[in-house]
BAZA-191276 format. One record per residue (C-alpha): chain; x, y, z. Coordinates in pm, whole numbers. Layout:
<rs>
R|c|east|north|up
R|A|X|Y|Z
...
</rs>
This chain:
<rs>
R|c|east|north|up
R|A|8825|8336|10964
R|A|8756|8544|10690
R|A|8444|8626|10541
R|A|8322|8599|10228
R|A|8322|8936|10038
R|A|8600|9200|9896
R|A|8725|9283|10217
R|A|8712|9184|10570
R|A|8472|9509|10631
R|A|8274|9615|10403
R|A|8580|9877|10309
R|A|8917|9832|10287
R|A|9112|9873|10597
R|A|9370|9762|10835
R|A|9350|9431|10792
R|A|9407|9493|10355
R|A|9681|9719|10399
R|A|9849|9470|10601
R|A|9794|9197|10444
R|A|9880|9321|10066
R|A|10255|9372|10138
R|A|10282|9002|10268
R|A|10066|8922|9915
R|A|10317|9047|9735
R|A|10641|8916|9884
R|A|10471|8570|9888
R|A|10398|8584|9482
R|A|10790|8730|9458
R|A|10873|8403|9636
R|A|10650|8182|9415
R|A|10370|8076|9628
R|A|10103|7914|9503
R|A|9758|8081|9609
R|A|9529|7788|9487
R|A|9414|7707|9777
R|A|9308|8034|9905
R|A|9096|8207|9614
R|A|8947|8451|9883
R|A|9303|8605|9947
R|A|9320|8664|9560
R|A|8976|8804|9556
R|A|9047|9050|9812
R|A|9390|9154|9648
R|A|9190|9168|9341
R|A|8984|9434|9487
R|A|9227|9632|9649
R|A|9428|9625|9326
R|A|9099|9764|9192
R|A|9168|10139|9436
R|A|9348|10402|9296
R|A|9491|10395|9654
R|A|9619|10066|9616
R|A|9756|10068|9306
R|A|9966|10358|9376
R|A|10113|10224|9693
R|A|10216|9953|9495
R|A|10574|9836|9560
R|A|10629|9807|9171
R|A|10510|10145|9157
R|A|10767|10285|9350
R|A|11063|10449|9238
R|A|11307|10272|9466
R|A|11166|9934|9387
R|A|11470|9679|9343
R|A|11256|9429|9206
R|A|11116|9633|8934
R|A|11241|9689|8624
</rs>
């Protein structure tokens, strides 16, 4: 179970850097998050790291599914 706060440690770590990739191919897909806000919260604050939002997929140059 997760907890409750910005990430599953009181830093990011494993567990965010895994689970932001399958984050993103589930919203390319359409998925509907409303039933787990904490998921969004802790993308949220990842999204919130420089770190994070570099390693972006739409911030990549060889991004497909940017345009």
């Amino acid at each position: 179970r997760l907890g409750s706060g910005d990430f599953l440690f009181a830093r990011p770590g494993l567990f965010e850097v895994v689970l932001l990739p399958q984050v993103y191919n589930a919203r390319r897909f359409a998925f509907d998050f409303a039933d787990m806000p904490h998921i969004e919260q802790i993308e949220a604050a990842c999204l919130a790291l420089e770190a994070f939002r570099r390693a972006h997929p739409d911030n990549q140059p060889d991004n497909p599914h940017t345009s």
